[in-house]
N, CA and C atoms as an extended XYZ file, in Angstrom:
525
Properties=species:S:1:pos:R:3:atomname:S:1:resname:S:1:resid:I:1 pbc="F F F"
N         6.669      -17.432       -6.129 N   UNK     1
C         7.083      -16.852       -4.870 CA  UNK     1
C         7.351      -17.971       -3.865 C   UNK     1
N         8.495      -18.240       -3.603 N   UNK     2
C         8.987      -19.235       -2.489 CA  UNK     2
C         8.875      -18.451       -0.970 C   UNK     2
N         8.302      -19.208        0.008 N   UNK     3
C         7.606      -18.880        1.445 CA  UNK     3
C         8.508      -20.204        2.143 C   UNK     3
N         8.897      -19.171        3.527 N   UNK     4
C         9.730      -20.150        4.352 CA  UNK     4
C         8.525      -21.156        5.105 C   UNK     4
N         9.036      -22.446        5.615 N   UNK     5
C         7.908      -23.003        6.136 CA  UNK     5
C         6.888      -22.361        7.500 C   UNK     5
N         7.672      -20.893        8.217 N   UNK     6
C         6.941      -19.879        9.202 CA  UNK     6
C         6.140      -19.454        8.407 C   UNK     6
N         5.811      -19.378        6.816 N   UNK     7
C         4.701      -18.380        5.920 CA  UNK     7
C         5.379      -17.232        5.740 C   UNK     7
N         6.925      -16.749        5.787 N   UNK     8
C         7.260      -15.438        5.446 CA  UNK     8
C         7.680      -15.860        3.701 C   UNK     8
N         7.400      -14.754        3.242 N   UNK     9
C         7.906      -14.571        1.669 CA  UNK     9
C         9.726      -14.520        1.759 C   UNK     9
N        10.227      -15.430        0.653 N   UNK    10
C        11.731      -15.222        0.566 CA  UNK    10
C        11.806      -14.071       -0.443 C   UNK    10
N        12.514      -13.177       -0.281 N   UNK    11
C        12.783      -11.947       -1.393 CA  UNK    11
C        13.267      -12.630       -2.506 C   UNK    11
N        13.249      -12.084       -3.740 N   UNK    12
C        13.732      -12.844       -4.946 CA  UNK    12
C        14.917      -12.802       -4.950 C   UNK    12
N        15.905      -14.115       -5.498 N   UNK    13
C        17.266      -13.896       -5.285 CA  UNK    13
C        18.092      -13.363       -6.681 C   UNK    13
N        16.918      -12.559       -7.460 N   UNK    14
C        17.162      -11.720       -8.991 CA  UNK    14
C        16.018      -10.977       -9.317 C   UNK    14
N        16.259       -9.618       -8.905 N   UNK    15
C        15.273       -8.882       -9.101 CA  UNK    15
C        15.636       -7.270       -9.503 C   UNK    15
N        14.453       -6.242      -10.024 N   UNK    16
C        15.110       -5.448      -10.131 CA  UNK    16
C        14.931       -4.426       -8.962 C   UNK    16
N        15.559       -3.419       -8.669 N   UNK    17
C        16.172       -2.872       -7.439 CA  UNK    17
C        15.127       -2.352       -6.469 C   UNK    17
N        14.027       -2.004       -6.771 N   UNK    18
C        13.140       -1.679       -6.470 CA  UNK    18
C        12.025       -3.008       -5.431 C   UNK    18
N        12.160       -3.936       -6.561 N   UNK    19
C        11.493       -5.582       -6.093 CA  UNK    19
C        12.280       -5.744       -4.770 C   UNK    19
N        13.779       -5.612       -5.118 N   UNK    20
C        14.530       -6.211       -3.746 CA  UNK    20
C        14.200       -5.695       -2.489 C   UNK    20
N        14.466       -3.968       -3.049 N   UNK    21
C        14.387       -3.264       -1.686 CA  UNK    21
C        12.889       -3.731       -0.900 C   UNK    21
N        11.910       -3.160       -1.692 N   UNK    22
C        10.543       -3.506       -0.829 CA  UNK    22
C        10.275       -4.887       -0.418 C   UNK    22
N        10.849       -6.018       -0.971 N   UNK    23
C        11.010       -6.988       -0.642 CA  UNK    23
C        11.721       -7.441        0.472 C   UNK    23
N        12.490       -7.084        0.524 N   UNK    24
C        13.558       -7.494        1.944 CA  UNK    24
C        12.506       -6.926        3.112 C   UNK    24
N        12.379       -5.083        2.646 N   UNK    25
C        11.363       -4.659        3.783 CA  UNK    25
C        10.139       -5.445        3.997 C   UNK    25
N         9.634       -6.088        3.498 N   UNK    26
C         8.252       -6.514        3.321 CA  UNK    26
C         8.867       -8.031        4.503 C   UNK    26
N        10.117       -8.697        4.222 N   UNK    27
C        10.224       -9.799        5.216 CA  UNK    27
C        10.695       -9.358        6.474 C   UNK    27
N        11.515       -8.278        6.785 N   UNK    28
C        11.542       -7.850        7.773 CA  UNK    28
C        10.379       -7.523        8.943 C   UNK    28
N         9.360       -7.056        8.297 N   UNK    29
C         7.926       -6.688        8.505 CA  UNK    29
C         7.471       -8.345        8.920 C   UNK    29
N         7.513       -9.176        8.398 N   UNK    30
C         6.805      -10.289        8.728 CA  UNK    30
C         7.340      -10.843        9.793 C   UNK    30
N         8.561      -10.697       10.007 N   UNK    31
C         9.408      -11.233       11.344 CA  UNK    31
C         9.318      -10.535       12.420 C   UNK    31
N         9.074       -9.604       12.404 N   UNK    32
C         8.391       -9.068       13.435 CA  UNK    32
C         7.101       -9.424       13.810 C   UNK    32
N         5.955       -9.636       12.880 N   UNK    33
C         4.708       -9.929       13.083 CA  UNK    33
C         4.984      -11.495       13.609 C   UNK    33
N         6.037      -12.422       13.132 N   UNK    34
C         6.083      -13.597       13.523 CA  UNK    34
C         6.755      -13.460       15.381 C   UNK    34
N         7.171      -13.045       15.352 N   UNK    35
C         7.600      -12.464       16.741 CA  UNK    35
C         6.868      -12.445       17.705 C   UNK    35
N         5.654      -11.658       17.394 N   UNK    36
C         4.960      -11.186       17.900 CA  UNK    36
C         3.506      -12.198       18.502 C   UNK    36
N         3.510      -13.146       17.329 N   UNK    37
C         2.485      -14.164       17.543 CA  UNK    37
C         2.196      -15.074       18.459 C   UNK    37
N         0.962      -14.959       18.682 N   UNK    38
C         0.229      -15.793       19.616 CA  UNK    38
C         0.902      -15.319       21.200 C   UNK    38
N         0.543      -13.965       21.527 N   UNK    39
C         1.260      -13.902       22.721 CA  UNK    39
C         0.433      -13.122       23.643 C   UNK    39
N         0.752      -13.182       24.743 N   UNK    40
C        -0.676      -12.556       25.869 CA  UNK    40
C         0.164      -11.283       25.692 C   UNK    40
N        -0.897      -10.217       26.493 N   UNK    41
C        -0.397       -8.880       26.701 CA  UNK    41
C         0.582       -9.062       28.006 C   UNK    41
N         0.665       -9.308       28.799 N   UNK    42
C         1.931      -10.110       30.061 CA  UNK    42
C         2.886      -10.137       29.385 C   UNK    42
N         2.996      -11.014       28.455 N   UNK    43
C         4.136      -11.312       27.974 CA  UNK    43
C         5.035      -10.743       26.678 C   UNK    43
N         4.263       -9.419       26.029 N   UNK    44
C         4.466       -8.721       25.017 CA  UNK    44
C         4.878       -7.412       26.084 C   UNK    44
N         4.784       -7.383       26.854 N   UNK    45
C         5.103       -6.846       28.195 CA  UNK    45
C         6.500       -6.805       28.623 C   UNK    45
N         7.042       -8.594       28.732 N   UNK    46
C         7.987       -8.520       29.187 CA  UNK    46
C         9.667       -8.262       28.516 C   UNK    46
N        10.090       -7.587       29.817 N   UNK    47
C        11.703       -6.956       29.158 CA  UNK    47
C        12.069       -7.741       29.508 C   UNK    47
N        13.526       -7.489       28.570 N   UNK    48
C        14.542       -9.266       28.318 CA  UNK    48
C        15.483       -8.999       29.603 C   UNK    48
N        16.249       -8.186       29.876 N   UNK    49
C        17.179       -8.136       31.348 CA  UNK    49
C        17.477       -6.965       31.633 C   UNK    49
N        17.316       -6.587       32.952 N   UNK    50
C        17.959       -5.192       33.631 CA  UNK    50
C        19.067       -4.937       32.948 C   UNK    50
N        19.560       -3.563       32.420 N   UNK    51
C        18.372       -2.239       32.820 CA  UNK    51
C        17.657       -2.221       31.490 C   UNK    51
N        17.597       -3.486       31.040 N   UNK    52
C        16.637       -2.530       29.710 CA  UNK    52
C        15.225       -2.823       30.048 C   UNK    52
N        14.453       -1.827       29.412 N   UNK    53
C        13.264       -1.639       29.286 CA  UNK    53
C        12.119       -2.444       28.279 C   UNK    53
N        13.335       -2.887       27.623 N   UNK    54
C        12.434       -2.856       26.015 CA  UNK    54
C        11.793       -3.892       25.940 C   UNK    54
N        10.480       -4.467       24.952 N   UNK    55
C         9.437       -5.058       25.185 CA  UNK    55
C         9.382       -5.299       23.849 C   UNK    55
N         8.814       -6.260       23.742 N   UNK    56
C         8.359       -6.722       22.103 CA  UNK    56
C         6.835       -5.550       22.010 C   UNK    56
N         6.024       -5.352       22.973 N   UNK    57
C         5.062       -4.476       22.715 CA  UNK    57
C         5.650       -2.787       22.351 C   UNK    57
N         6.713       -2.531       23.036 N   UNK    58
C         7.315       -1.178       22.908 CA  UNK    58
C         8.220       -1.019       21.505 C   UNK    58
N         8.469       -2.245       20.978 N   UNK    59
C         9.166       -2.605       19.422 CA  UNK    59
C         8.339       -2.132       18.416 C   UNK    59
N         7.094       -2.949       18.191 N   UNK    60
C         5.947       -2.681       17.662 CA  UNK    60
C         5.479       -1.539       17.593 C   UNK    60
N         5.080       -0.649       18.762 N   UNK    61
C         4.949        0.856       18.539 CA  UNK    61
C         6.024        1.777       18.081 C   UNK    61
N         7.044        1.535       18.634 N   UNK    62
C         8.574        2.303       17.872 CA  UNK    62
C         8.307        1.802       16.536 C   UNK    62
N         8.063        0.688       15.890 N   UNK    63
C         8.272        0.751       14.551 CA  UNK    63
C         7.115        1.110       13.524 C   UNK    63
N         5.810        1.550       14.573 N   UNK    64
C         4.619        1.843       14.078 CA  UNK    64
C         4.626        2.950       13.915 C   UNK    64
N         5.883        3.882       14.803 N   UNK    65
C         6.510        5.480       14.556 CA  UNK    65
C         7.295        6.173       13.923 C   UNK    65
N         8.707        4.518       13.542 N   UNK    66
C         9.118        4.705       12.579 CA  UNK    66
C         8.311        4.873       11.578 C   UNK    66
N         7.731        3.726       10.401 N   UNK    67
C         6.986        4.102        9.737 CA  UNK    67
C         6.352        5.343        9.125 C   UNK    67
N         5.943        5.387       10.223 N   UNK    68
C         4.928        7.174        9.868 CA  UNK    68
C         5.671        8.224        9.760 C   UNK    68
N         7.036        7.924       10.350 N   UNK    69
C         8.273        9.246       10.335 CA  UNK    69
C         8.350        9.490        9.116 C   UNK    69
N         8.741        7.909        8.508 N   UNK    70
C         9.567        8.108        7.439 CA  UNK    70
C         9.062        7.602        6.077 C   UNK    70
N         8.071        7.385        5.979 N   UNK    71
C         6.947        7.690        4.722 CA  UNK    71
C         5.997        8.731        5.106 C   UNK    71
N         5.411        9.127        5.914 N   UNK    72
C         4.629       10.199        5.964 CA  UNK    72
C         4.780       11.331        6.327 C   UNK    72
N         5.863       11.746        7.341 N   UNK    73
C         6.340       12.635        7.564 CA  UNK    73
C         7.686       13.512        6.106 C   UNK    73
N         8.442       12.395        6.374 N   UNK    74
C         9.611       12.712        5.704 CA  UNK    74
C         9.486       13.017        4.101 C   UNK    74
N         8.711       11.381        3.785 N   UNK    75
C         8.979       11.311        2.390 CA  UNK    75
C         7.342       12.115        1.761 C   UNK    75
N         6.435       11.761        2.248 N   UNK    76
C         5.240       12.250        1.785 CA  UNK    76
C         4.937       13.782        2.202 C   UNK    76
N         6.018       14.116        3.177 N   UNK    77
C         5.782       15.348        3.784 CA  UNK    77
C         4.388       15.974        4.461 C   UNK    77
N         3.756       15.378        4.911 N   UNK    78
C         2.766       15.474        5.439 CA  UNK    78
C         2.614       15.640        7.023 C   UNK    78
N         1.997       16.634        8.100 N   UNK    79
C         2.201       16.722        8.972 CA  UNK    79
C         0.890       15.989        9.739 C   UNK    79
N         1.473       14.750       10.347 N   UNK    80
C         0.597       13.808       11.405 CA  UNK    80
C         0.931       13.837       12.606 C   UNK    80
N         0.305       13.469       13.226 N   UNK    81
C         0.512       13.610       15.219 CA  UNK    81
C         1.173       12.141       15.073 C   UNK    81
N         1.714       12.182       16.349 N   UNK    82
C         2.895       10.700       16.434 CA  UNK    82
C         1.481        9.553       16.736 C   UNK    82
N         1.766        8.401       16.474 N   UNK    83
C         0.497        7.257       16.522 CA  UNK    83
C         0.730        7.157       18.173 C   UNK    83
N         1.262        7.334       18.964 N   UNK    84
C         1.402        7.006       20.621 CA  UNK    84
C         2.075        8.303       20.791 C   UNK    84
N         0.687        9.298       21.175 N   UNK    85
C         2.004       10.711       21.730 CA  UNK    85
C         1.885       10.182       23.095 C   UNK    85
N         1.928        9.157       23.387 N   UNK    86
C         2.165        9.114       25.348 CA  UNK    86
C         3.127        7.695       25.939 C   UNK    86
N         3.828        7.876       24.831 N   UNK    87
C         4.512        7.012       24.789 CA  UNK    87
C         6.283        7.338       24.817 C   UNK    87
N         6.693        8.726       24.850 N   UNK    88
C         7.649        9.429       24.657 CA  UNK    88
C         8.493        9.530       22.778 C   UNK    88
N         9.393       10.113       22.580 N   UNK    89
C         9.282       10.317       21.250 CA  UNK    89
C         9.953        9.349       20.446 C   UNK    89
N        10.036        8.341       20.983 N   UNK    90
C        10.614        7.205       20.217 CA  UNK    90
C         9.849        5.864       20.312 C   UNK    90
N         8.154        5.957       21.466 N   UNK    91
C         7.362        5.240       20.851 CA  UNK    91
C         7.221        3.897       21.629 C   UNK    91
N         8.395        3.675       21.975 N   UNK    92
C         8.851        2.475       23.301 CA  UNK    92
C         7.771        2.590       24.224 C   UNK    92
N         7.744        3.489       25.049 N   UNK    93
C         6.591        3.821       26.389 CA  UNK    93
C         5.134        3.178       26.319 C   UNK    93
N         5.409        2.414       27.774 N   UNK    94
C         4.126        1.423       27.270 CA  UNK    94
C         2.929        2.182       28.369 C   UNK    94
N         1.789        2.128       28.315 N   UNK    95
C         0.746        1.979       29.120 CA  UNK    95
C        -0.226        1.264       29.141 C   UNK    95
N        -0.635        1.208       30.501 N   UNK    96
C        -1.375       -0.058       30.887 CA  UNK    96
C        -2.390       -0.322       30.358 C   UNK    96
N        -3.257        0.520       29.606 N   UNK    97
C        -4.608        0.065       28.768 CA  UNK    97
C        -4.272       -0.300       27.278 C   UNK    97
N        -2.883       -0.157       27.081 N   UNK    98
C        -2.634       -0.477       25.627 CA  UNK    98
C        -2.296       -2.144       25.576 C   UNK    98
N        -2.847       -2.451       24.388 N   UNK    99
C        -2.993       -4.324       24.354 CA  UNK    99
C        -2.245       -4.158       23.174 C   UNK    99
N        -1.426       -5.693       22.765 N   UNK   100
C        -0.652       -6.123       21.868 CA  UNK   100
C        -1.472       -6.346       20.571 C   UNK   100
N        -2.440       -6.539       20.663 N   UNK   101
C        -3.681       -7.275       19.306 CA  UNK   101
C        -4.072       -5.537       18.786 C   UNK   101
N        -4.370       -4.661       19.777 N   UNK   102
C        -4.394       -3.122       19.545 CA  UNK   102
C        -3.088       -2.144       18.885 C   UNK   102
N        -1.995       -2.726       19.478 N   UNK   103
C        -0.559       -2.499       18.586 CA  UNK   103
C        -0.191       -3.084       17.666 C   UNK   103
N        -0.466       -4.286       17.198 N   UNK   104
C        -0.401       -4.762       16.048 CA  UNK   104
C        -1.417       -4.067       14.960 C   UNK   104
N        -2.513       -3.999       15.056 N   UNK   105
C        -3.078       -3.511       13.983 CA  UNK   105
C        -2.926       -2.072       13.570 C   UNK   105
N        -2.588       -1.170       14.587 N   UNK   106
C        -1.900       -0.132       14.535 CA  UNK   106
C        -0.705        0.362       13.759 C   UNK   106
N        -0.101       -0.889       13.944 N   UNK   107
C         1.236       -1.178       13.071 CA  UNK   107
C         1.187       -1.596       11.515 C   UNK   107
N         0.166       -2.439       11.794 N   UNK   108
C        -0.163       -2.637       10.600 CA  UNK   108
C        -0.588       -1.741        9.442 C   UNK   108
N        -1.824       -0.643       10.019 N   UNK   109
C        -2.306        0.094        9.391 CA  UNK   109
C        -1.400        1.126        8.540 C   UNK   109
N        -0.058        1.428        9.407 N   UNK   110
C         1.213        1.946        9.492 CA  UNK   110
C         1.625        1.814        8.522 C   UNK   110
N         1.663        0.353        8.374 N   UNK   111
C         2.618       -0.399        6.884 CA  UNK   111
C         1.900       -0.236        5.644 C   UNK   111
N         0.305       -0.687        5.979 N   UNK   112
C        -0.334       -0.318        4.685 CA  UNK   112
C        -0.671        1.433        3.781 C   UNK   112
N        -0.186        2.191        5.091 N   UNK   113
C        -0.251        3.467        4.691 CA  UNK   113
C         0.945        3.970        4.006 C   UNK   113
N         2.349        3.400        4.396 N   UNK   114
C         3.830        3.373        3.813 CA  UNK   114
C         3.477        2.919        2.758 C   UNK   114
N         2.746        1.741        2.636 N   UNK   115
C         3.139        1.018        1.246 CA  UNK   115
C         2.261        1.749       -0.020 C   UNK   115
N         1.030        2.423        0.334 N   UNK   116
C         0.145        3.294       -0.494 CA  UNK   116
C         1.018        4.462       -0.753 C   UNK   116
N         1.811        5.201       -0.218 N   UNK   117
C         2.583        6.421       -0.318 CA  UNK   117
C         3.318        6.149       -1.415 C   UNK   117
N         4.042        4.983       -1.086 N   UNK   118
C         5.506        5.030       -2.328 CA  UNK   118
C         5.169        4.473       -3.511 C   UNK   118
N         3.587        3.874       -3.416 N   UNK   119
C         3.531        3.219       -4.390 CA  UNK   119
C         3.500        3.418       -6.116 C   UNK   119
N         3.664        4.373       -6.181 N   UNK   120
C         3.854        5.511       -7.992 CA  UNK   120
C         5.241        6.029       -7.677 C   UNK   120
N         5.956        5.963       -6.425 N   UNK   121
C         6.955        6.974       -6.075 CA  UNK   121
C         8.547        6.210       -7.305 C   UNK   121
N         9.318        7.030       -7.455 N   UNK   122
C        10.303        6.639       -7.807 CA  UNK   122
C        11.007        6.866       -6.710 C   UNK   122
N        12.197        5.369       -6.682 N   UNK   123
C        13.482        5.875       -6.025 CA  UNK   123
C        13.846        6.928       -5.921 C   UNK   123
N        14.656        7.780       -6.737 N   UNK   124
C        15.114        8.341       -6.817 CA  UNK   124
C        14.127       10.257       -6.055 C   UNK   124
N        12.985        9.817       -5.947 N   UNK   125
C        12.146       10.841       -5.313 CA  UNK   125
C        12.434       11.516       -3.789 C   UNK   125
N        12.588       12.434       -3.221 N   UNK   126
C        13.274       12.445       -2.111 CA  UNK   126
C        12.077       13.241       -1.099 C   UNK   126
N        12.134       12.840       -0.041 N   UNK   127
C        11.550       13.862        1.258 CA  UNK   127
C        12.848       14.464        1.882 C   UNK   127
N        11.486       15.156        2.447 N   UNK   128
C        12.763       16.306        3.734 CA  UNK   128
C        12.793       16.110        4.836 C   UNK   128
N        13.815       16.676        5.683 N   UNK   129
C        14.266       15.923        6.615 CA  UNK   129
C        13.971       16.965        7.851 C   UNK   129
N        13.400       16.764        9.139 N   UNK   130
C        13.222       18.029        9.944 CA  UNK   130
C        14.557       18.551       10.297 C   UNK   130
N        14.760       19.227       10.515 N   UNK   131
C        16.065       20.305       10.998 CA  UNK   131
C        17.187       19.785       11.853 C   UNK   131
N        16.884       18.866       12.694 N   UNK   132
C        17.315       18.079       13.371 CA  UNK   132
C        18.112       16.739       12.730 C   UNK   132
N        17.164       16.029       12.144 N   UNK   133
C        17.547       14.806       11.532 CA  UNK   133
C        18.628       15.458       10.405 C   UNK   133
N        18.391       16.469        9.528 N   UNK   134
C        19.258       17.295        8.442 CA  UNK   134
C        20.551       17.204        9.190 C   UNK   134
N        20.547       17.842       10.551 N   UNK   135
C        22.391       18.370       10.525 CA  UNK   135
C        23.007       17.052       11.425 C   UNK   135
N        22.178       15.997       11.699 N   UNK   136
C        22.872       15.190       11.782 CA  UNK   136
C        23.534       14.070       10.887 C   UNK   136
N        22.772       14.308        9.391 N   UNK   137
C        22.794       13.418        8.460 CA  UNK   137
C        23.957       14.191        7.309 C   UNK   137
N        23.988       15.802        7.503 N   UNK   138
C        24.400       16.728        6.498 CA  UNK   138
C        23.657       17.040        5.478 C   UNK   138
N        22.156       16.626        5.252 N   UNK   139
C        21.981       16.763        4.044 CA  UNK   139
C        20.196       17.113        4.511 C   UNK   139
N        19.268       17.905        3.826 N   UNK   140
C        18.363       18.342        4.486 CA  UNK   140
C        16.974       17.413        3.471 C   UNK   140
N        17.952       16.353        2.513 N   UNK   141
C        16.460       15.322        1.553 CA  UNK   141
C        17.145       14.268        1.667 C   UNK   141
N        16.293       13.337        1.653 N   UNK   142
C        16.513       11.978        1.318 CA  UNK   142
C        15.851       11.107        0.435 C   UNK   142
N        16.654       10.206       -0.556 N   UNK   143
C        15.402        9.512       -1.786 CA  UNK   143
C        14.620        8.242       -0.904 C   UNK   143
N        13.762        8.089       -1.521 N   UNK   144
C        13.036        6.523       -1.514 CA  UNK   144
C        14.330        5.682       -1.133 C   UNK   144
N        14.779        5.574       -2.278 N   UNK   145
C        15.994        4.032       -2.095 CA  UNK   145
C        16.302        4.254       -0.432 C   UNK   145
N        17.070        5.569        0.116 N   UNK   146
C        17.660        5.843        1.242 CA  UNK   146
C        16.534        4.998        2.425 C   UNK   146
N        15.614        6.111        2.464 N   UNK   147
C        14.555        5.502        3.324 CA  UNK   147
C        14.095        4.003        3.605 C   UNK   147
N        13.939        3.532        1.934 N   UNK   148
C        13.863        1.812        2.039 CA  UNK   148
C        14.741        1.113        2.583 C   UNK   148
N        16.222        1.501        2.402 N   UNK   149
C        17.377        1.041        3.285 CA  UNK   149
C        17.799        1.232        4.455 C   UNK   149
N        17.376        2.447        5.130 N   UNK   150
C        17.086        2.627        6.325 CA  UNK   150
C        15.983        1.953        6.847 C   UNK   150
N        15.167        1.478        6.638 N   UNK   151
C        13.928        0.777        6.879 CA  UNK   151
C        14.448       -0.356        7.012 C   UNK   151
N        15.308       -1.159        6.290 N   UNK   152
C        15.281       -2.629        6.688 CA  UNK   152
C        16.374       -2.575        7.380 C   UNK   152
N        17.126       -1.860        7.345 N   UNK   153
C        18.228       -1.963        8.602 CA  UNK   153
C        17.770       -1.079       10.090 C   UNK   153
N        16.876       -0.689       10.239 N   UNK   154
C        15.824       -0.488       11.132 CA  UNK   154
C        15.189       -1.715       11.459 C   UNK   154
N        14.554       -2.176       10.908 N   UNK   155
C        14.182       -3.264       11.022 CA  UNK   155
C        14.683       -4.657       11.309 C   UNK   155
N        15.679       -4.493       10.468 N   UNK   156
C        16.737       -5.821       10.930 CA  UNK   156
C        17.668       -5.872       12.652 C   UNK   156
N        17.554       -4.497       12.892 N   UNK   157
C        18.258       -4.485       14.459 CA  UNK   157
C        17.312       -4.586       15.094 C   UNK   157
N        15.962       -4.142       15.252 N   UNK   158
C        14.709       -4.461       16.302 CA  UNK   158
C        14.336       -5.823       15.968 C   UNK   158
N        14.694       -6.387       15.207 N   UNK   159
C        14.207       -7.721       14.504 CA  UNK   159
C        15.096       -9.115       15.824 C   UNK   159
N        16.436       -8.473       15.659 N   UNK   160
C        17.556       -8.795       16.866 CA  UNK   160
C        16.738       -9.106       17.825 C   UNK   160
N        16.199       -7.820       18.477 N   UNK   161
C        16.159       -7.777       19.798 CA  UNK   161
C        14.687       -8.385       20.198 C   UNK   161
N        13.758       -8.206       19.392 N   UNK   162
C        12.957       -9.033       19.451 CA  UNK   162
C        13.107      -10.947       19.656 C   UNK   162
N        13.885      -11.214       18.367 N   UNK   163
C        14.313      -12.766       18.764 CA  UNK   163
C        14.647      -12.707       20.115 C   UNK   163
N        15.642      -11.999       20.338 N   UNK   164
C        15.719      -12.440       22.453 CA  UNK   164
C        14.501      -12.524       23.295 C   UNK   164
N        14.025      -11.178       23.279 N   UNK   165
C        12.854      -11.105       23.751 CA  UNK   165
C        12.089      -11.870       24.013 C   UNK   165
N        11.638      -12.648       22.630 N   UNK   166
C        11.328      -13.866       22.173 CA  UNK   166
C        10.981      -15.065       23.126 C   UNK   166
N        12.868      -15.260       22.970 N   UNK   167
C        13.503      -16.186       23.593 CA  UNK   167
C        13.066      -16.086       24.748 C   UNK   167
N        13.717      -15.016       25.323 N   UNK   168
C        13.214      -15.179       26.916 CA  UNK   168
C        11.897      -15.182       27.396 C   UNK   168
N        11.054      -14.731       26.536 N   UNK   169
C         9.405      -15.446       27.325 CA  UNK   169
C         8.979      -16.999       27.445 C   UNK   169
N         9.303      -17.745       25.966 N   UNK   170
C         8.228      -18.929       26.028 CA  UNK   170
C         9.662      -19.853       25.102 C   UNK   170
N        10.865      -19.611       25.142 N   UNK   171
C        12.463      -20.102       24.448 CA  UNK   171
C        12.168      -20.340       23.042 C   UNK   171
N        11.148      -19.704       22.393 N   UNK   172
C        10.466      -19.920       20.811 CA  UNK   172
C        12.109      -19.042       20.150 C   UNK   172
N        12.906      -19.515       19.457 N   UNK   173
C        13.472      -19.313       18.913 CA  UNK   173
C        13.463      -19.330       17.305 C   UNK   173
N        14.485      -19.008       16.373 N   UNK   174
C        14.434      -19.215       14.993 CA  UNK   174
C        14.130      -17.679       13.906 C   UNK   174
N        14.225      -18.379       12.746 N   UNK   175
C        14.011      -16.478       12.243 CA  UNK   175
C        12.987      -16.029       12.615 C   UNK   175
């Protein structure tokens, strides 16, 4: 297993389809956690430029909601309360007693609960989709593969906006 010199895992560059997918997701996941490192709550706080809102701390919980949507809700079908119901329904919404070291592990727990779900699952296995997400997609299931690919391209656009974010607190740039 080749590791970039930040400590993220490189996905294999020959694998079979399954290795890749969770793999890519699995570095996406780390770039965010690298993102995220060594940072005060102030500054996991701060938004990159008017009018946006968004926060490397409000990233972290959106993707601690993704997650749970879409392995536990969707694919495992299981009905859970959102991990931040006070946060509005996409998870962003920050409040003032919530700390970054408290959202990270949150997130974390998130990932390790995704990764226990699919773990016997086949690709080809599908969840359902709430009523909503269905007629915007046309289709009322979705397989593993789908979800895993939605996941890292989920991931890969908050991954974006984080690097700025980034940037603009302490100019720490790079993957």
């Amino acid at each position: 297993m080749t590791t970039l010199p930040d400590g993220r895992t490189v996905p294999p560059p020959q694998a079979d389809e399954r290795t890749m997918l969770e793999s890519w997701l699995e570095m996406h996941r780390e770039t965010l956690a690298l993102k995220c490192e060594d940072l005060e709550d102030a500054q996991a706080r701060s938004a990159s430029v008017e009018p946006s809102a968004m926060t490397l701390l409000g990233l972290v919980q959106h993707l601690a909601e993704v997650e749970r949507t879409w392995f536990q809700r969707v694919f495992a079908g299981r009905t859970v309360e959102p991990v931040y119901p006070d946060s509005g329904t996409d998870g962003f919404g920050l409040v003032p007693e919530r700390r970054i070291d408290q959202v990270l592990a949150d997130w974390r727990a998130e990932v390790d609960a995704s990764r226990m779900t699919i773990a016997r699952a086949s690709l080809d296995e599908r969840g359902r989709l709430a009523p909503e997400a269905a007629a915007l997609l046309g289709a009322d299931q979705v397989s593993l593969r789908w979800i895993l690919i939605h996941l890292i391209e989920e991931y890969a656009r908050h991954n974006g906006h984080a690097d700025l974010l980034r940037e603009r607190i302490d100019g720490r740039t790079g993957a």
